[in-house]
CHARMM internal coordinates of N, CA and C (Angstrom, degrees):
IC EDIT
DIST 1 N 1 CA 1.4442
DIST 1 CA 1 C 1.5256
ANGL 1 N 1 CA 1 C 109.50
DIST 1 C 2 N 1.2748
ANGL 1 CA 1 C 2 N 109.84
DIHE 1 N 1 CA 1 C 2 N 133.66
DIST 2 N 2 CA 1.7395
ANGL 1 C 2 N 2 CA 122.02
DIHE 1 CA 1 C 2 N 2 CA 179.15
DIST 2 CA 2 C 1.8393
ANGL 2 N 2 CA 2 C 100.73
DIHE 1 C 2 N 2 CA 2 C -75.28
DIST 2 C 3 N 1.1952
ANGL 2 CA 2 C 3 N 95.78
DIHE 2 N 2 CA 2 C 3 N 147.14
DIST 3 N 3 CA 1.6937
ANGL 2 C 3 N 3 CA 88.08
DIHE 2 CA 2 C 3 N 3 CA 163.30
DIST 3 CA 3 C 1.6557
ANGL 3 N 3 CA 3 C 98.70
DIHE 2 C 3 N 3 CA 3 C -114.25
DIST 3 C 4 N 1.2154
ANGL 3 CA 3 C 4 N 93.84
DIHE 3 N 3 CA 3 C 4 N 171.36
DIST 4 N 4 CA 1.6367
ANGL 3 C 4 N 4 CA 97.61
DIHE 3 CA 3 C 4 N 4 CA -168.46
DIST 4 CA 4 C 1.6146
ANGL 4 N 4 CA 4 C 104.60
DIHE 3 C 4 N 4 CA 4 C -97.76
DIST 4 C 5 N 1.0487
ANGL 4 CA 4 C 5 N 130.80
DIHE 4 N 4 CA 4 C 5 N 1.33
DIST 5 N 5 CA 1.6139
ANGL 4 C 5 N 5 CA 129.34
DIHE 4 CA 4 C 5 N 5 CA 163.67
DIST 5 CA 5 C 1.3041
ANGL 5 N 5 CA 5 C 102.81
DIHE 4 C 5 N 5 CA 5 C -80.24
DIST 5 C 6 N 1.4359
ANGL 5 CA 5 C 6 N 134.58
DIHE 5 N 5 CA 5 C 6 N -48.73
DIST 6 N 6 CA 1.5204
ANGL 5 C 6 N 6 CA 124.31
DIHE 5 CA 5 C 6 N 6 CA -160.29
DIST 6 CA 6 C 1.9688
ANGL 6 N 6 CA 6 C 98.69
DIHE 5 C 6 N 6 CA 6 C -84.32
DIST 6 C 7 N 1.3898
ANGL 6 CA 6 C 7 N 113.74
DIHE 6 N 6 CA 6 C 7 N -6.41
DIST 7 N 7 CA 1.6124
ANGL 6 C 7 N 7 CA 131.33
DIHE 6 CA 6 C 7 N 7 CA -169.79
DIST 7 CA 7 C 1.6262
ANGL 7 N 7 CA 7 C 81.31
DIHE 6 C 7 N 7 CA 7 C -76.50
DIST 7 C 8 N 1.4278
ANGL 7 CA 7 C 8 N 126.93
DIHE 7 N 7 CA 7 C 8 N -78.68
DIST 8 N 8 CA 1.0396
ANGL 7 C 8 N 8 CA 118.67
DIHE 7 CA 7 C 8 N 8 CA -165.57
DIST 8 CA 8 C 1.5325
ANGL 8 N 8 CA 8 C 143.96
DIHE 7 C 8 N 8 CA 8 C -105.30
DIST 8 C 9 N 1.7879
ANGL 8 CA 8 C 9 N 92.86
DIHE 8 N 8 CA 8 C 9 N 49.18
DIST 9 N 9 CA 1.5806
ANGL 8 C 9 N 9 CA 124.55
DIHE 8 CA 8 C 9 N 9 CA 160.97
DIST 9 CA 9 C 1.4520
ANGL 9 N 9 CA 9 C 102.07
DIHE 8 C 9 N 9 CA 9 C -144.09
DIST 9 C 10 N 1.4340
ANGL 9 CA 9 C 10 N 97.51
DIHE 9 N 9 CA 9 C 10 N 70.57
DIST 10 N 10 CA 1.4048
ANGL 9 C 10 N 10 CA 127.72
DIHE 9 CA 9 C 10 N 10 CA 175.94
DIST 10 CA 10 C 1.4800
ANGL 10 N 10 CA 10 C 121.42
DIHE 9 C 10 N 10 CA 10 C -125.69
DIST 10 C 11 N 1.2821
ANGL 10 CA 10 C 11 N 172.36
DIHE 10 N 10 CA 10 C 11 N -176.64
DIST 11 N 11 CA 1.1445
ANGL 10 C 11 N 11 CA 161.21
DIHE 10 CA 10 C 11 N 11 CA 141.46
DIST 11 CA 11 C 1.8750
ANGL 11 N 11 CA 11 C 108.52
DIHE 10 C 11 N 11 CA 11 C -105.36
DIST 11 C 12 N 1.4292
ANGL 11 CA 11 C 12 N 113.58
DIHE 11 N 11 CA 11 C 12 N 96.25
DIST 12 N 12 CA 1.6081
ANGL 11 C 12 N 12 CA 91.62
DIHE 11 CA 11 C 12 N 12 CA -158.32
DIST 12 CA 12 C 1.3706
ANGL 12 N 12 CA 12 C 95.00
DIHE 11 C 12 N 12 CA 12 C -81.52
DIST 12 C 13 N 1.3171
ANGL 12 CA 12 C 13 N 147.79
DIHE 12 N 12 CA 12 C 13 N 43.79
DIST 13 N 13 CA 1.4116
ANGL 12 C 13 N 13 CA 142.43
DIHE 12 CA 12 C 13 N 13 CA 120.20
DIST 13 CA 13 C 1.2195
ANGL 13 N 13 CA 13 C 149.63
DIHE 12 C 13 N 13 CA 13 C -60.98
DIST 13 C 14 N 2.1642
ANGL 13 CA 13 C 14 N 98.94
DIHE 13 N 13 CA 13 C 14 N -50.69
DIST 14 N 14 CA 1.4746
ANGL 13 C 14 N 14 CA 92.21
DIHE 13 CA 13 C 14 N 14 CA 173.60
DIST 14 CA 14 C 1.1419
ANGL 14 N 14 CA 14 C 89.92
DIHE 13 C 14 N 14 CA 14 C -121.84
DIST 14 C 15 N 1.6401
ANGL 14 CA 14 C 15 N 138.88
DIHE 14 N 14 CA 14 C 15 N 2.38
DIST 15 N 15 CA 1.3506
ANGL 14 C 15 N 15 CA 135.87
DIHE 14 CA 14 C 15 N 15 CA -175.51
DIST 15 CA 15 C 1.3306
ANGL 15 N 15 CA 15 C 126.13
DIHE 14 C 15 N 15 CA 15 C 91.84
DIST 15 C 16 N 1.5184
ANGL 15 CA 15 C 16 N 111.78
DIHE 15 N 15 CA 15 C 16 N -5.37
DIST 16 N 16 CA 1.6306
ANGL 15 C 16 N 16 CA 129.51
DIHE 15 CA 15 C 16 N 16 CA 178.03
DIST 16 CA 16 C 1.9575
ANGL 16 N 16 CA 16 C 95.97
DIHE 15 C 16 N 16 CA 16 C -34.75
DIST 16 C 17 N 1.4646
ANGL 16 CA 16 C 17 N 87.13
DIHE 16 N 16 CA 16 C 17 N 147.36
DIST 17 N 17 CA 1.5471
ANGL 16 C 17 N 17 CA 90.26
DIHE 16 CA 16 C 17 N 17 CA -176.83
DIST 17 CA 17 C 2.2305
ANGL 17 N 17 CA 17 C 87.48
DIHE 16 C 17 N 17 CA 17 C -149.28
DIST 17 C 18 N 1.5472
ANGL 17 CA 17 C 18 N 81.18
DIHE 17 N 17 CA 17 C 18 N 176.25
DIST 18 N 18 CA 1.9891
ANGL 17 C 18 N 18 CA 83.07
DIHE 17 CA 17 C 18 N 18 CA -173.66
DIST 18 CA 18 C 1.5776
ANGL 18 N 18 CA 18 C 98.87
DIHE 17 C 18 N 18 CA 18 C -80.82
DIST 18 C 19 N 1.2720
ANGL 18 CA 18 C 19 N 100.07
DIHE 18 N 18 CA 18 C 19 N 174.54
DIST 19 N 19 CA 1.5713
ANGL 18 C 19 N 19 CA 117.89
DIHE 18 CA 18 C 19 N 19 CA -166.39
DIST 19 CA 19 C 1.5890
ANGL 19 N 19 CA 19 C 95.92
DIHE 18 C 19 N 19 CA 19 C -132.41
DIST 19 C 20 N 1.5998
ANGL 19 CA 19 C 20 N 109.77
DIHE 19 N 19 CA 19 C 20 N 168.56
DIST 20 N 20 CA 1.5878
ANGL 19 C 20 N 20 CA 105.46
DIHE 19 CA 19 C 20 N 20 CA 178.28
DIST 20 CA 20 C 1.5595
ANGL 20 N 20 CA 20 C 97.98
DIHE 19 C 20 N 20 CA 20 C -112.59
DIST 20 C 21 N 0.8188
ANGL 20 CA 20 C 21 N 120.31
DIHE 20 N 20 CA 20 C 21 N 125.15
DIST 21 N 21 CA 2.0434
ANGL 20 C 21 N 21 CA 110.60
DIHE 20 CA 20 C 21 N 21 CA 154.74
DIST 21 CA 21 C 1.1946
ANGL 21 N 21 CA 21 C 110.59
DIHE 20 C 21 N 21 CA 21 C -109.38
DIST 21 C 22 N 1.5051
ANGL 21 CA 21 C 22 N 107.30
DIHE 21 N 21 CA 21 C 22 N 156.23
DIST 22 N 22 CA 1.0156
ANGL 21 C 22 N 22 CA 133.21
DIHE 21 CA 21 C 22 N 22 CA 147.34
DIST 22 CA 22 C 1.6155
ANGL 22 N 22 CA 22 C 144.87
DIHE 21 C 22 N 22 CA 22 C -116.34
DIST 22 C 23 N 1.6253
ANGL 22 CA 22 C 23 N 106.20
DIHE 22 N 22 CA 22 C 23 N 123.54
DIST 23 N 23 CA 1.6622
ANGL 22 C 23 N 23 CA 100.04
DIHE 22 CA 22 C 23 N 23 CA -159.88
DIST 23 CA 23 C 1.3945
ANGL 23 N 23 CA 23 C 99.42
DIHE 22 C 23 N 23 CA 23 C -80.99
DIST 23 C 24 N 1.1040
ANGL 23 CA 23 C 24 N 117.88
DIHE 23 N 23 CA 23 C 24 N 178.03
DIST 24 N 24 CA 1.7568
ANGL 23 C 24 N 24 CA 126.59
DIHE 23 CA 23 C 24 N 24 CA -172.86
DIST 24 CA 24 C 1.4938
ANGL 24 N 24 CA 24 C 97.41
DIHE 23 C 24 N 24 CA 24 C -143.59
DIST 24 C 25 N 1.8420
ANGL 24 CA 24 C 25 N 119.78
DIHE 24 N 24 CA 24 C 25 N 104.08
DIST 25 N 25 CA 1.0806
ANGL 24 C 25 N 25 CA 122.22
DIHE 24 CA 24 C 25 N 25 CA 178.46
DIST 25 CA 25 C 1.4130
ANGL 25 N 25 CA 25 C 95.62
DIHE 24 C 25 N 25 CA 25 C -89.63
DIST 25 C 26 N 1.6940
ANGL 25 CA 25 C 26 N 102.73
DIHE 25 N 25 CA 25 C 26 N 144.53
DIST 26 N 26 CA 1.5671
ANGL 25 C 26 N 26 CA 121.95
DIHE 25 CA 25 C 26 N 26 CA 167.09
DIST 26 CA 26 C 1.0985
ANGL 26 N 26 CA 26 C 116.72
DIHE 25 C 26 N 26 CA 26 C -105.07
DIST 26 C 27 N 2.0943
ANGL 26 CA 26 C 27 N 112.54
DIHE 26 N 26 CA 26 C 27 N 119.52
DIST 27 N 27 CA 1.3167
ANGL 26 C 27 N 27 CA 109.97
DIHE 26 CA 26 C 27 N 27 CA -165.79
DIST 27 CA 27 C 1.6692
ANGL 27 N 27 CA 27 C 89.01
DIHE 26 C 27 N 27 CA 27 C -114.75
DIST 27 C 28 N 1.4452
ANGL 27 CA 27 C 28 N 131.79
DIHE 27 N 27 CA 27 C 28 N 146.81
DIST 28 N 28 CA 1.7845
ANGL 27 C 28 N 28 CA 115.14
DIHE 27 CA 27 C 28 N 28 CA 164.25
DIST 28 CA 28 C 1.7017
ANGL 28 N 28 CA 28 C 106.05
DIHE 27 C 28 N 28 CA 28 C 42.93
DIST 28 C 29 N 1.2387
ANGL 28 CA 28 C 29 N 112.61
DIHE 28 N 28 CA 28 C 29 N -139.50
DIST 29 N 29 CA 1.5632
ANGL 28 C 29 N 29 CA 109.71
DIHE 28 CA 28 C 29 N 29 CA 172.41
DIST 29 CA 29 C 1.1257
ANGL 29 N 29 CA 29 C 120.76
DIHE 28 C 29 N 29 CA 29 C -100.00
DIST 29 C 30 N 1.8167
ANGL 29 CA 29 C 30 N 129.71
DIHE 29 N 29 CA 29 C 30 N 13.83
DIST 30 N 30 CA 1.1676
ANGL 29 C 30 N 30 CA 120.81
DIHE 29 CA 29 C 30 N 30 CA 177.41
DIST 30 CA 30 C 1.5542
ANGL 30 N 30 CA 30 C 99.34
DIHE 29 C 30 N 30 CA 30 C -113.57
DIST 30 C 31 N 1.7825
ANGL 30 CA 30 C 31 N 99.67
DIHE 30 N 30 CA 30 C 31 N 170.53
DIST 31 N 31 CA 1.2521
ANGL 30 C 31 N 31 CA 129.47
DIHE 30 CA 30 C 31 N 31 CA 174.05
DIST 31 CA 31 C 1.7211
ANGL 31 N 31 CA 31 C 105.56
DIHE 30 C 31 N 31 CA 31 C -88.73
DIST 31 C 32 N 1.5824
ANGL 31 CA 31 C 32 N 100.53
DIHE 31 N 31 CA 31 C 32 N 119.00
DIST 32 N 32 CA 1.9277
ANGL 31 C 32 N 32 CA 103.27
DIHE 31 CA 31 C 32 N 32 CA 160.71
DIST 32 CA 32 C 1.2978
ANGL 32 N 32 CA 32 C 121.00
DIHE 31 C 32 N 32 CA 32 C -83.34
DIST 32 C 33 N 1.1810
ANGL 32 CA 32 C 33 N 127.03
DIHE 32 N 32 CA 32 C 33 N 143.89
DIST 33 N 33 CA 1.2988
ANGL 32 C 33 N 33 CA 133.24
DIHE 32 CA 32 C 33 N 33 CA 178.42
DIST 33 CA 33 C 1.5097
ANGL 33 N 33 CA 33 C 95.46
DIHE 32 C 33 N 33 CA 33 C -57.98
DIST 33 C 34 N 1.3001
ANGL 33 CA 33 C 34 N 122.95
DIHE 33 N 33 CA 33 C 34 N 144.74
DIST 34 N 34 CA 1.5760
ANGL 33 C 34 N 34 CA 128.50
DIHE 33 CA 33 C 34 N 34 CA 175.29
DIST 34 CA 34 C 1.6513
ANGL 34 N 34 CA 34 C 92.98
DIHE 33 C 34 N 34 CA 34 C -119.76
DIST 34 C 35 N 1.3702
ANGL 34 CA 34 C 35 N 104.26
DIHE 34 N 34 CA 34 C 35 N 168.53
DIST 35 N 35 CA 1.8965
ANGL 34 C 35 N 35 CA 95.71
DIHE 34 CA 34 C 35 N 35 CA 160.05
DIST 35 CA 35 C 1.6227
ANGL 35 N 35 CA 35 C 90.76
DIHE 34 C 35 N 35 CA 35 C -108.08
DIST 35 C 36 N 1.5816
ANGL 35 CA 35 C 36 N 91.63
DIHE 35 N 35 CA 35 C 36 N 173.07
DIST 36 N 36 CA 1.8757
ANGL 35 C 36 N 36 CA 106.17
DIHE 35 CA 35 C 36 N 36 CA 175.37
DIST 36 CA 36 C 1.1676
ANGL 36 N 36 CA 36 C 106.95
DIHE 35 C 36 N 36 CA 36 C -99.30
DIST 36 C 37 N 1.3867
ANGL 36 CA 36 C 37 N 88.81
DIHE 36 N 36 CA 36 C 37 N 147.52
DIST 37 N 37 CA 1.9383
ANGL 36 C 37 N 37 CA 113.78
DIHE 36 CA 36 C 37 N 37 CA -174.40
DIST 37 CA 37 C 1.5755
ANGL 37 N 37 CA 37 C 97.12
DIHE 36 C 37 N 37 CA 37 C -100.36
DIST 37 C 38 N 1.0965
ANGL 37 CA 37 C 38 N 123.02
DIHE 37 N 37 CA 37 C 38 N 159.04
DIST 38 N 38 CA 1.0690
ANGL 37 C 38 N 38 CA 150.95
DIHE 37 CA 37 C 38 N 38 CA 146.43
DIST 38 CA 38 C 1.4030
ANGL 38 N 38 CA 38 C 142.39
DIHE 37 C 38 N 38 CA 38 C -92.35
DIST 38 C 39 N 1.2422
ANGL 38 CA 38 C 39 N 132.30
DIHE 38 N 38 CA 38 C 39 N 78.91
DIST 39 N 39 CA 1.5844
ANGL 38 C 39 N 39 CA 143.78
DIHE 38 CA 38 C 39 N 39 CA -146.84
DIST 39 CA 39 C 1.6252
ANGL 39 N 39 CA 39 C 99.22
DIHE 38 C 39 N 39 CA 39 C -97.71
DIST 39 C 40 N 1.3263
ANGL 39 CA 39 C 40 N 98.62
DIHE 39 N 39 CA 39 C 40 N 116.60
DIST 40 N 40 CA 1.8365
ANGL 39 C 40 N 40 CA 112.64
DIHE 39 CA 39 C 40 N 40 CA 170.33
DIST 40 CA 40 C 1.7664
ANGL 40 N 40 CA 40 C 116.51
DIHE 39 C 40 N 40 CA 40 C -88.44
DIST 40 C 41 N 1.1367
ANGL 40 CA 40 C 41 N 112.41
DIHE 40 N 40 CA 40 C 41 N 127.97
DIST 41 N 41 CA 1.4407
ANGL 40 C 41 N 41 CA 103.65
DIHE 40 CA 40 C 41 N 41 CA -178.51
DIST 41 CA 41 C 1.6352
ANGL 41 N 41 CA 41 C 106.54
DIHE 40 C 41 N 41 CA 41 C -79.69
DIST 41 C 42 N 1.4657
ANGL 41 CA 41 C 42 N 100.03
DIHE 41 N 41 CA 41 C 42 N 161.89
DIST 42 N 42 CA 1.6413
ANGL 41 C 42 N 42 CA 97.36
DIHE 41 CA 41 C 42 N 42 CA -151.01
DIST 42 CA 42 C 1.6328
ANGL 42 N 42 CA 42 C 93.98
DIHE 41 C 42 N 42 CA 42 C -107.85
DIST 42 C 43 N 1.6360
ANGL 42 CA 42 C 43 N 96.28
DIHE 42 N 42 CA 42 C 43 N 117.19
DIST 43 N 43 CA 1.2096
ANGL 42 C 43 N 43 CA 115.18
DIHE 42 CA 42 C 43 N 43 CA -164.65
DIST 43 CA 43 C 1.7156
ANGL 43 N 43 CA 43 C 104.52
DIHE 42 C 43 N 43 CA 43 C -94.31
DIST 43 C 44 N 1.6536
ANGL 43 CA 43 C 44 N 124.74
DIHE 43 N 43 CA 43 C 44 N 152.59
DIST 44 N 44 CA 1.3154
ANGL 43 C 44 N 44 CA 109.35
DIHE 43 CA 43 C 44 N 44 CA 156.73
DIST 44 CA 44 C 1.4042
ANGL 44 N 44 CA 44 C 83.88
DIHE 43 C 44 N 44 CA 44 C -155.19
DIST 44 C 45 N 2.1554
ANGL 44 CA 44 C 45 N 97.32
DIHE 44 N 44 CA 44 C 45 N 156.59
DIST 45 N 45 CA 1.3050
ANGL 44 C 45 N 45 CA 116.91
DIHE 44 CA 44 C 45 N 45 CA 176.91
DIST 45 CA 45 C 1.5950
ANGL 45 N 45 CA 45 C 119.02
DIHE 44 C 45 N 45 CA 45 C -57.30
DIST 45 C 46 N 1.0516
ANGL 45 CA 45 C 46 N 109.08
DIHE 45 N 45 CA 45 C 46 N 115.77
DIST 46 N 46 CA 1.5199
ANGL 45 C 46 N 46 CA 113.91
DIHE 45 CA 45 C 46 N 46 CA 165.31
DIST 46 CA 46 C 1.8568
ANGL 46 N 46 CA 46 C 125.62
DIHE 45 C 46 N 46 CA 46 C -113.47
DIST 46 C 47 N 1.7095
ANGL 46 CA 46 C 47 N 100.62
DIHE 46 N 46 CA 46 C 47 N 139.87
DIST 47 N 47 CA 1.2035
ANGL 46 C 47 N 47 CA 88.71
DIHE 46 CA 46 C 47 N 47 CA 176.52
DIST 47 CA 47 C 1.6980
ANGL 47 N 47 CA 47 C 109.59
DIHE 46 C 47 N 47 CA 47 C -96.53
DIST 47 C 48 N 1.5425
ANGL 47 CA 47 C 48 N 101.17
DIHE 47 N 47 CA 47 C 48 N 142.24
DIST 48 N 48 CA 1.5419
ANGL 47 C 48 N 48 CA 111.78
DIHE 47 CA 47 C 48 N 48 CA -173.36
DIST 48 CA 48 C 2.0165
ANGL 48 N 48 CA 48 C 108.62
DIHE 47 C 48 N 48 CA 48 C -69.67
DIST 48 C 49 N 1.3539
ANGL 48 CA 48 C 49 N 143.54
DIHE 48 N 48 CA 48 C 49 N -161.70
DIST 49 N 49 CA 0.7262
ANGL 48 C 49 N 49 CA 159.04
DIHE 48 CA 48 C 49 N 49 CA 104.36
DIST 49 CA 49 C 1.7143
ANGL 49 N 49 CA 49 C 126.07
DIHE 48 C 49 N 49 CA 49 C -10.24
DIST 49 C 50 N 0.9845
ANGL 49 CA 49 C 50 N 92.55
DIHE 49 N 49 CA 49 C 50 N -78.75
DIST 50 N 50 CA 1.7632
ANGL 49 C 50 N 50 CA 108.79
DIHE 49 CA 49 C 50 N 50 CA 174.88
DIST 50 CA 50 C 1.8955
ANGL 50 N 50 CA 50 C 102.25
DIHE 49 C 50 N 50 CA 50 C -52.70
DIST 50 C 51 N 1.4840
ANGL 50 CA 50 C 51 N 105.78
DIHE 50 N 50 CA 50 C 51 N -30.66
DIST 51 N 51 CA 1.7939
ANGL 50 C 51 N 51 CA 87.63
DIHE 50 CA 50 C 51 N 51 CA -172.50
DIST 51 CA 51 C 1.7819
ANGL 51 N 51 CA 51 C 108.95
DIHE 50 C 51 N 51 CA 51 C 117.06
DIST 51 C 52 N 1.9286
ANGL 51 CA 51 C 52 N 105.99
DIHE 51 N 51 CA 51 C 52 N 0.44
DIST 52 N 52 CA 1.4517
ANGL 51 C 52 N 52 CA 68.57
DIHE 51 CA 51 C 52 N 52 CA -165.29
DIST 52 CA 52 C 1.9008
ANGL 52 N 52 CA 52 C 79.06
DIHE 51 C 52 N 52 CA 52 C -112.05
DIST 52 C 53 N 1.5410
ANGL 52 CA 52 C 53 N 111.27
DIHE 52 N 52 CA 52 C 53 N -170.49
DIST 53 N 53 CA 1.8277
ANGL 52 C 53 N 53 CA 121.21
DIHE 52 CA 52 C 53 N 53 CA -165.09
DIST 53 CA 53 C 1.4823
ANGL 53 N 53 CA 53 C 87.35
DIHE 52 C 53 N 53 CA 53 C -126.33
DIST 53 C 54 N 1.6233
ANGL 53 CA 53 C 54 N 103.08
DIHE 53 N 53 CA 53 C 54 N 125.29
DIST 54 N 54 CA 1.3042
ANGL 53 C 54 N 54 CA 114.24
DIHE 53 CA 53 C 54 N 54 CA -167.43
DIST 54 CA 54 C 1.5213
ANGL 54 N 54 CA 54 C 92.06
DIHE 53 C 54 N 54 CA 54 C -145.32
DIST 54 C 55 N 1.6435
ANGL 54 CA 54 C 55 N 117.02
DIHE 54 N 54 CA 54 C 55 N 164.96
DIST 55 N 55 CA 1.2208
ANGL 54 C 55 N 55 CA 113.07
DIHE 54 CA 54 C 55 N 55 CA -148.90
DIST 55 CA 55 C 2.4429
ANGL 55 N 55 CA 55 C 76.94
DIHE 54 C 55 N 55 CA 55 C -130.80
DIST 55 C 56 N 1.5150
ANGL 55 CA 55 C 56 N 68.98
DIHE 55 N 55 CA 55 C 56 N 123.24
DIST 56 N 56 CA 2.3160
ANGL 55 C 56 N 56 CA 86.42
DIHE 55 CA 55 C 56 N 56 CA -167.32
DIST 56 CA 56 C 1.7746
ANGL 56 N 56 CA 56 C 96.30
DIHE 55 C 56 N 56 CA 56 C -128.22
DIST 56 C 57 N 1.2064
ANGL 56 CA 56 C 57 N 88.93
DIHE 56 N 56 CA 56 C 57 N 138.92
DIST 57 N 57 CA 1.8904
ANGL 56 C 57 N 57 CA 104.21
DIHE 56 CA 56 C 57 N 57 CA 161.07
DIST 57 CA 57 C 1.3998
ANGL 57 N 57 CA 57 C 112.43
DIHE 56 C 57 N 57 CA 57 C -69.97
DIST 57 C 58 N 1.8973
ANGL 57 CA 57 C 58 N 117.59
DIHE 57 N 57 CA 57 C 58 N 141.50
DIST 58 N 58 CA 1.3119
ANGL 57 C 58 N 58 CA 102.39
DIHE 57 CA 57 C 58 N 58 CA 177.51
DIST 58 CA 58 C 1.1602
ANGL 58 N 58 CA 58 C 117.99
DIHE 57 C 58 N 58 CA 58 C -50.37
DIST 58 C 59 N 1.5672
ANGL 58 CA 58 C 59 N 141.33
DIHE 58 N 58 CA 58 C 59 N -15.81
DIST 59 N 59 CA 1.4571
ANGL 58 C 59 N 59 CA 115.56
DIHE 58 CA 58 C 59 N 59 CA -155.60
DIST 59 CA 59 C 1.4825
ANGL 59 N 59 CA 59 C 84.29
DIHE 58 C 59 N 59 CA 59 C -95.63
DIST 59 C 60 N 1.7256
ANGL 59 CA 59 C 60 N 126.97
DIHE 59 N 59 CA 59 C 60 N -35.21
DIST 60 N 60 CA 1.6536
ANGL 59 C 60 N 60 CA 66.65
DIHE 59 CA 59 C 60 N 60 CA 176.29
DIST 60 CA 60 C 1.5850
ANGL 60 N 60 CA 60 C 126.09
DIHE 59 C 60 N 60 CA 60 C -121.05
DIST 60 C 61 N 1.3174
ANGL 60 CA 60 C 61 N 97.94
DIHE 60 N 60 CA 60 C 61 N 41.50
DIST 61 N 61 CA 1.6795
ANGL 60 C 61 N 61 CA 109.59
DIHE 60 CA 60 C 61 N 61 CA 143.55
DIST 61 CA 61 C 1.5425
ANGL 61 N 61 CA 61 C 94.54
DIHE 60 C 61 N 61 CA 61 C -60.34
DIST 61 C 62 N 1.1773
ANGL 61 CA 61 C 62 N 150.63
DIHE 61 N 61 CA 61 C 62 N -61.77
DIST 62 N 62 CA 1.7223
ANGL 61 C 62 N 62 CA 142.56
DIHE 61 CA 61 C 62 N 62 CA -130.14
DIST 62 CA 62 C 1.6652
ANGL 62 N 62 CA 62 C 78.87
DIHE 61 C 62 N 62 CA 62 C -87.51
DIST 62 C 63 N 1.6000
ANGL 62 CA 62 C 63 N 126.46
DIHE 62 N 62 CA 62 C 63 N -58.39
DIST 63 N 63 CA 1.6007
ANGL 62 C 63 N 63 CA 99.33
DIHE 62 CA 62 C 63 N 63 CA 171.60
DIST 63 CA 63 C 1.2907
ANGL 63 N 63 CA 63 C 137.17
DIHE 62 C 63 N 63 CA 63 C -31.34
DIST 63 C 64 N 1.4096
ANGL 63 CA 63 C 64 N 101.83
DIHE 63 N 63 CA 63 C 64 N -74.56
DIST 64 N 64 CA 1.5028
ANGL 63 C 64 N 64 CA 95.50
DIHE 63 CA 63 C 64 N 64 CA 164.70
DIST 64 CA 64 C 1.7884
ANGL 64 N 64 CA 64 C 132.53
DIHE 63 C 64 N 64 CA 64 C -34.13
DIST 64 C 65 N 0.9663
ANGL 64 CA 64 C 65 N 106.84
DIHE 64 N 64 CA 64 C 65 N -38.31
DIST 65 N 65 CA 1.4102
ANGL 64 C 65 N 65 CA 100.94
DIHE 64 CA 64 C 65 N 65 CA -178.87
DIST 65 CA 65 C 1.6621
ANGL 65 N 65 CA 65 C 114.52
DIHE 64 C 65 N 65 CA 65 C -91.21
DIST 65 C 66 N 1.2340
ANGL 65 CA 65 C 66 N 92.79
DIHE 65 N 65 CA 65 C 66 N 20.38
DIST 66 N 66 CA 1.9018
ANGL 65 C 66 N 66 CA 104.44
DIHE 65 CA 65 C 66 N 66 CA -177.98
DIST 66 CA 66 C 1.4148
ANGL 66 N 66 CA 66 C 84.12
DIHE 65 C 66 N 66 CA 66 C -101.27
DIST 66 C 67 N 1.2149
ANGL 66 CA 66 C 67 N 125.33
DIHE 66 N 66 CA 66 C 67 N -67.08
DIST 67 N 67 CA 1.5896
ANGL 66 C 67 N 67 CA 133.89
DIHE 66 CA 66 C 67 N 67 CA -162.36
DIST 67 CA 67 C 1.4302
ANGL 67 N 67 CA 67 C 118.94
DIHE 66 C 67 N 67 CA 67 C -53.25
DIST 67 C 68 N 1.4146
ANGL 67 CA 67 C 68 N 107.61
DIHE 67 N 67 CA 67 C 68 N -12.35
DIST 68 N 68 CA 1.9706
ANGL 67 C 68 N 68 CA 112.00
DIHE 67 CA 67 C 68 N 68 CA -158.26
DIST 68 CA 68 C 1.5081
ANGL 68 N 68 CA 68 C 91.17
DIHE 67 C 68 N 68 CA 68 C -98.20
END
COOR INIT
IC SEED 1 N 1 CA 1 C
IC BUILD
């Protein structure tokens, strides 16, 4: 079963989804434990060709507008 939060931080074009990082603070010569982030790609509504509003990452919104 899909849940509908991870449904819509999705890119329904190329499928881009979030990633986890982790930063690595430098204290003296050691490494601090950091916690991990979670980075969402930055989605906005676009209307397609055909008419319908679908939720795309800028890059490939910037495709699309290469192709038109």
């Amino acid at each position: 079963m899909i849940s509908l939060n991870s449904m819509s931080r999705t890119c329904s074009l190329c499928g881009k989804t979030s990633i986890v990082r982790v930063s690595r603070k430098k204290k003296m010569s050691k490494y601090n434990p950091t916690c991990k982030k979670r980075k969402y790609p930055n989605l906005q509504w676009v209307v397609l060709n055909n008419g319908k509003r679908v939720k795309a990452c800028t890059k490939c919104i910037k495709k699309i507008a290469k192709t038109k």
